[in-house]
C-alpha positions as CSV (number, residue, x, y, z in Angstrom):
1,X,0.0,0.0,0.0
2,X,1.3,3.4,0.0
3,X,0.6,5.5,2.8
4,X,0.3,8.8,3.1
5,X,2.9,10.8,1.4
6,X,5.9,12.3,3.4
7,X,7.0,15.9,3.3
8,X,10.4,16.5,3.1
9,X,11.9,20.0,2.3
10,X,15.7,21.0,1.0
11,X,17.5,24.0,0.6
12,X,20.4,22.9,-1.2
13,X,24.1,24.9,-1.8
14,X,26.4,23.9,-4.1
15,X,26.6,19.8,-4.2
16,X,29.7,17.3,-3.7
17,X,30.2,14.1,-2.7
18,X,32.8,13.0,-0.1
19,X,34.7,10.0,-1.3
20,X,33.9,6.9,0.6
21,X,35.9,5.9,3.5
22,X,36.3,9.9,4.8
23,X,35.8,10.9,8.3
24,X,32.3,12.4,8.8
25,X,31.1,13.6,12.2
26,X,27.0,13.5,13.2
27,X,26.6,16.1,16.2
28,X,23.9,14.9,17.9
29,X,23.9,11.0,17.3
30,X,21.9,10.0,20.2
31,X,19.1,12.0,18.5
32,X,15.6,10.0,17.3
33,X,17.3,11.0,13.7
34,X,20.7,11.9,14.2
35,X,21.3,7.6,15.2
36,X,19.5,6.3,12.0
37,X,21.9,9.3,10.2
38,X,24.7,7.8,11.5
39,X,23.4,4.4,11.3
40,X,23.3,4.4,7.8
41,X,27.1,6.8,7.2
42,X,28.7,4.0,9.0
43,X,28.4,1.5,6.2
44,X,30.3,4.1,3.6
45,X,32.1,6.3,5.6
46,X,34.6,6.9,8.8
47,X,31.1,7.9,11.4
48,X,32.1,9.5,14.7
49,X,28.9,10.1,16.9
50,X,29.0,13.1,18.9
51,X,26.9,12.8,21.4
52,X,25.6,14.3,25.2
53,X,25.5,10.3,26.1
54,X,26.4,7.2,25.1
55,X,25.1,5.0,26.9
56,X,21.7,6.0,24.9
57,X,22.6,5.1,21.7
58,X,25.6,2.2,22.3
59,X,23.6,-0.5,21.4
60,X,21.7,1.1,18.7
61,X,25.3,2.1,16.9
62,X,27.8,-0.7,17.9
63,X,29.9,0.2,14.7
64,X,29.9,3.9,15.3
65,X,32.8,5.6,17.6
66,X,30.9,7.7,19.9
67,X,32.6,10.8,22.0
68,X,30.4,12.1,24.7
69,X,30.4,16.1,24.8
70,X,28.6,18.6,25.9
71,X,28.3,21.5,23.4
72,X,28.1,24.1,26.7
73,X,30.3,22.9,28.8
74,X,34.0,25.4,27.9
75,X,37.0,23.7,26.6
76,X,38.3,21.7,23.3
77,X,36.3,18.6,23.7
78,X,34.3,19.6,20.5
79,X,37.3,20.6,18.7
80,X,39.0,17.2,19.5
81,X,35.9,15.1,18.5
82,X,35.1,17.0,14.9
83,X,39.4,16.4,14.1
84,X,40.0,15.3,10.9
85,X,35.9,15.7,9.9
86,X,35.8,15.9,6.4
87,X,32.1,15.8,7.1
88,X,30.1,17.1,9.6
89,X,26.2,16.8,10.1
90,X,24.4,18.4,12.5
91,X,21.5,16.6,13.7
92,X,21.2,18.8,17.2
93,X,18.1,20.4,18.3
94,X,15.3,21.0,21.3
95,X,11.4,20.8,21.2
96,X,10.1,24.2,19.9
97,X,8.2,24.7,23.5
98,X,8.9,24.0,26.8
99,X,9.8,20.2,27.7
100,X,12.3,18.4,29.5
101,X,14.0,18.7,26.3
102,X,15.2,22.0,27.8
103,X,15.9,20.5,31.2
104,X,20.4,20.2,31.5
105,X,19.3,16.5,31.3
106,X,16.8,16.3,29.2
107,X,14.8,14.4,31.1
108,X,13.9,16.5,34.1
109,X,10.6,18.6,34.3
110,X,10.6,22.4,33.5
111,X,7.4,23.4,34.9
112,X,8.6,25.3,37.7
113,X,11.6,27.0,36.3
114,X,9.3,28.3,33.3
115,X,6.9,29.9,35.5
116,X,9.3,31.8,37.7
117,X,11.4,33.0,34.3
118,X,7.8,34.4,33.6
119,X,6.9,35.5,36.8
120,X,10.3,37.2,37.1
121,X,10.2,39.1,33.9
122,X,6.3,40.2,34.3
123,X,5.4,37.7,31.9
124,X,7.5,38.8,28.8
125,X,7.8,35.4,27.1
126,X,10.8,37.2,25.4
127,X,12.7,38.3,28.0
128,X,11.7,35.1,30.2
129,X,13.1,32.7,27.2
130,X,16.3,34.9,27.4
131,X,16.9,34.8,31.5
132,X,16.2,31.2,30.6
133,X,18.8,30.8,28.0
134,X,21.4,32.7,30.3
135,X,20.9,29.6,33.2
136,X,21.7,27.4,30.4
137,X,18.6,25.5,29.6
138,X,18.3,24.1,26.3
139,X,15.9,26.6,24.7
140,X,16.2,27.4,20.9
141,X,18.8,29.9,21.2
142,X,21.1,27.8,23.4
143,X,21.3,24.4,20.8
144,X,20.2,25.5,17.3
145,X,21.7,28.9,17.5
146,X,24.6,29.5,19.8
147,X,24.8,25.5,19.8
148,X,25.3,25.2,16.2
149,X,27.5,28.7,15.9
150,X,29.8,26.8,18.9
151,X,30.4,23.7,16.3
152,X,31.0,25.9,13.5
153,X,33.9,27.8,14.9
154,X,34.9,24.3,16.5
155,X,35.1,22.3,12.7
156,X,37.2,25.1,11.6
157,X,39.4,24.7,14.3
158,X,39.6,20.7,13.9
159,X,39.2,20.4,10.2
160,X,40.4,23.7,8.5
161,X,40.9,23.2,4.8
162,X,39.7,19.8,5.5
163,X,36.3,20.4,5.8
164,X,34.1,19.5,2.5
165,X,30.6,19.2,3.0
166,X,28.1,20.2,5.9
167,X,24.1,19.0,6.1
168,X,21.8,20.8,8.9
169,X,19.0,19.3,10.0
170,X,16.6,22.4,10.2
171,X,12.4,23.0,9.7
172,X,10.2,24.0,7.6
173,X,8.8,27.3,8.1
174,X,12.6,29.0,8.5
175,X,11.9,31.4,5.7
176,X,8.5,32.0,6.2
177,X,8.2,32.8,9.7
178,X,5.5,35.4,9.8
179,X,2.7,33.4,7.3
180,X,0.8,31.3,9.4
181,X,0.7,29.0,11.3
182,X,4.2,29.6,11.2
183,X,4.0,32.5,13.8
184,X,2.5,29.4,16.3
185,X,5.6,27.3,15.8
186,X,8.2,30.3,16.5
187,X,6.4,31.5,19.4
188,X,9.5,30.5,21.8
189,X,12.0,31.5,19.0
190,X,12.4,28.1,17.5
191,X,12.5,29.0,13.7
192,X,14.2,32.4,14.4
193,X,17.0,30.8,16.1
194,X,17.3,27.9,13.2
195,X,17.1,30.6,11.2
196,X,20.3,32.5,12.5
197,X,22.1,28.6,12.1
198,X,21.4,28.8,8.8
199,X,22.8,32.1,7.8
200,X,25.9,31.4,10.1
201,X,26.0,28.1,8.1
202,X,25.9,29.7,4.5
203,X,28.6,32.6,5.3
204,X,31.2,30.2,7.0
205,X,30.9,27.8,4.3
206,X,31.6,31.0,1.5
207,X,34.7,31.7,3.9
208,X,35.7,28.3,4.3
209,X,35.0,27.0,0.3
210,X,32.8,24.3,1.9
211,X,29.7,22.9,0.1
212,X,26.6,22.9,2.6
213,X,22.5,21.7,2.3
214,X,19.9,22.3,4.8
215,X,17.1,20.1,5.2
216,X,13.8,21.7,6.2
217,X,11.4,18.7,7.0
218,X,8.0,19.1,8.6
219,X,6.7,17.0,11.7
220,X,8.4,13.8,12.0
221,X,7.1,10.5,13.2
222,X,8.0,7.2,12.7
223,X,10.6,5.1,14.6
224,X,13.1,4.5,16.1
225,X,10.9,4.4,19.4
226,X,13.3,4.2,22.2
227,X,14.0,7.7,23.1
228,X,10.7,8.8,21.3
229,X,8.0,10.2,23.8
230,X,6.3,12.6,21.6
231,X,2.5,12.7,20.7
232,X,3.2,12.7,16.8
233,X,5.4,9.7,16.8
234,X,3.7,7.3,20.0
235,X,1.1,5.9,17.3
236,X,3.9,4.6,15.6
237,X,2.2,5.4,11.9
238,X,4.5,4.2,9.8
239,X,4.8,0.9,10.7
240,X,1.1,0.2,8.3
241,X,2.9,1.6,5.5
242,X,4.9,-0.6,2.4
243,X,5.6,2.0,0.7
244,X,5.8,5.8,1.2
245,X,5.9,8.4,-1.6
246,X,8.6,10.9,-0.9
247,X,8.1,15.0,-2.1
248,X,11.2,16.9,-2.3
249,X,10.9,20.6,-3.0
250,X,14.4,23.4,-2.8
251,X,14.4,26.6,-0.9
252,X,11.0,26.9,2.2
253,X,8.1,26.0,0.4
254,X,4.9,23.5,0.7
255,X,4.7,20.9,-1.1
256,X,1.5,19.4,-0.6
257,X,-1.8,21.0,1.2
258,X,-2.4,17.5,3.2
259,X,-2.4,18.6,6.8
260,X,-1.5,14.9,8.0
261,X,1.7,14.7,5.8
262,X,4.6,14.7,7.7
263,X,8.2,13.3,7.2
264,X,9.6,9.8,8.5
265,X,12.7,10.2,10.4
266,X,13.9,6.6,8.2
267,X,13.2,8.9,4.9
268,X,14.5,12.0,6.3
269,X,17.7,10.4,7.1
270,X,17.6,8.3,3.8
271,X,18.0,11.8,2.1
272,X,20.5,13.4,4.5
């Protein structure tokens, strides 16, 4: 049968291949799709997981190297992991509201440090996100922006001329971010902080002669299911699917009016 058709959405630079056998580094391997992104490297390339924690992934990736950092802590650990990355993917990112995806752990509540960052700035949602950021919870502007910006200056540091080719992992709805329901999605800063990755991305890679795509896919669902506790994936919808029809589209645009598409994260990182 096919199912119902996924949405995936690319914004493509200027392509090249890396040859098989080169060093390519996925930030953000314990991730529901940064695992099945380096899952599938491993069997062409040199795949080093970066990751917050290993143990969450070992078994998933037992021919992957894995190096636990933590892209806030200070210090060269990122620099030392991305050495010798002719490739680098960044898979990293944080839920676009409030969860214990922007707990230090990721798994703790946030509940009560929300309300006080609100209560504290007189309920400015903007300034609130901000004293938030500044404790070091993972809100959008602490992993996509500064996150991604810290692994940028980190690859040139590692890599230098080295460095070939670079995929983010961004969203839909980037470039558009004042059409609706766009405005819904950014209302923590979400696709204004992926936003700022992107333009970091594009002007380091004119400085660095790098070739670079980003990947703008809408909602994902679909497996893997082990570190998956999200209400768009829990259903587990594609596992009544044989087939899947796949909709690729360059730049930030839609691709299909169906309100139920959405992208597998076994598709997406097929593409990536």
């Amino acid at each position: 049968m096919i199912a119902k058709t996924s949405l995936l959405l690319a914004l493509c630079a200027t392509t090249a291949a890396l040859a098989p056998g080169k060093r390519v580094a996925v930030v953000g391997a314990s991730g529901n799709v940064g695992k099945l992104v380096a899952l599938r490297l491993c069997a062409q390339y040199d795949v080093r997981g970066v990751v917050r924690s290993a143990e969450r992934c070992r078994s998933f990736l037992p021919d992957v190297e894995l190096v636990e950092v933590d892209l806030r802590a200070p210090g060269d650990a990122l620099e030392s992991a991305l050495a010798g990355a002719a490739g680098l993917v960044i898979c990293t990112g944080t839920t676009a509201f409030p969860t214990k995806a922007w707990s230090e752990t990721g798994r703790d509540g946030v509940a009560a440090p929300v309300l006080k960052a609100l209560v504290d700035a007189g309920f400015d949602k903007t300034a609130a996100i901000a004293d938030l950021t500044a404790q070091g919870y993972n809100t959008p502007q602490t992993v996509d922006e500064a996150g991604t910006l810290r692994i940028l200056e980190a690859w040139a540091a590692a890599a230098g001329a080295a460095r070939e080719r670079l995929v983010l992992l961004s969203s839909v709805g980037v470039r558009r971010r004042g059409e609706m329901p766009y405005p819904i999605l950014n209302a923590c800063g979400v696709l204004d902080a992926k936003a700022a990755a992107e333009d970091a991305i594009a002007a380091d890679a004119a400085a660095g002669g790098y070739a670079y795509t980003i990947v703008r896919p809408s909602q994902l669902f679909g497996g893997p299911y082990d570190n998956n506790v999200y209400l768009g994936t829990l259903f587990q919808l594609d596992k009544d699917a044989d087939t899947r029809e796949v909709l690729l589209g360059r730049g930030d645009v839609t691709m299909n009016d169906d309100p139920q598409l959405g992208t597998l994260r076994s598709t997406l990182a097929e593409v990536i």
